[in-house]
N, C-alpha and C positions, 0 to 999 in steps of 0.2 A: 747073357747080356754084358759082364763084365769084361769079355773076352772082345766081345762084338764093339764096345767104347772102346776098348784099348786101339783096334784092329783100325777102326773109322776115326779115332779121336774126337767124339762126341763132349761138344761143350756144353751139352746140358744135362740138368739132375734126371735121374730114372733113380728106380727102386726096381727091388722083388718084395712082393707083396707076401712074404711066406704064411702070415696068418690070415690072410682076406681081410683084413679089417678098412684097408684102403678100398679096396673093390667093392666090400659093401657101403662105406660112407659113400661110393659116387652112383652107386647103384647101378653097378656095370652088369649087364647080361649076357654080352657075350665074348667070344674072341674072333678078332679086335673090336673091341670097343673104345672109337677113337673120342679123347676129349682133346680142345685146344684152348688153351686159356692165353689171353691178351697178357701185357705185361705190367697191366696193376692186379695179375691172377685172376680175371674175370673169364669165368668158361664161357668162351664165342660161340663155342662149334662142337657138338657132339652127333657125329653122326660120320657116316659110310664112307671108307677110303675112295671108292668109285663106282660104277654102276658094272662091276664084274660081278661074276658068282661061279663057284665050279661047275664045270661042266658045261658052260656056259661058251658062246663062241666072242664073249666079250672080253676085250683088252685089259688086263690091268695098268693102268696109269693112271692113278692117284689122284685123278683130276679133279673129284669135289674136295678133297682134304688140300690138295695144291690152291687151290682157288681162295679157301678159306684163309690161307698160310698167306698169301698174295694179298689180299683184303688187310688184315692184321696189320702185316708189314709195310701196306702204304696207308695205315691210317686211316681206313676205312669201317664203315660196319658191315659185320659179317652177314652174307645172304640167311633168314631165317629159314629160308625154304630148304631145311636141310633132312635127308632121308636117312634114318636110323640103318646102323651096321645090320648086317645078318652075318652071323659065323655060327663057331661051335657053343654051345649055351656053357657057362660055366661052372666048372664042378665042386661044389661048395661040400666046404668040408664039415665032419660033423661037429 
């Protein structure tokens, strides 16, 4: 990830979570487990980058996490009808 900020010049905070302690206070299940928080840090949006899945003959293009992002940035509230990621389930350490 630090590689991938420098590369892109990402103006926003990330972490590496090395201990899960962050992944379990949000109670992330899987990977990605997208959250999107407003900018008084309220979580709008947790849920599915798009209705892809492997294997699948669907498009990846971002569009429910674009949508939400869209929403946010004009000010709006975010659609609740928002459908949970499915990825890899996370491998929590002992």
């Amino acid at each position: 990830m630090k590689k991938q900020a420098e590369t892109f010049g990402f103006t926003f905070p990330y972490l590496y979570d090395e201990s899960q302690a962050v992944a379990h206070a949000y109670k992330a299940a899987c990977t990605p487990d997208i959250f999107l928080f407003d900018e008084d840090f309220k979580l709008v949006y947790r849920g599915q980058f798009d209705g892809s899945r492997p294997g699948s003959d669907v498009p990846v293009t971002g569009k429910d996490l674009r949508a939400a992002i869209d929403q946010v940035l004009a000010g709006e509230r975010v659609n609740s009808d928002q459908r949970p990621s499915i990825g890899c389930n996370i491998k929590w350490k002992a």
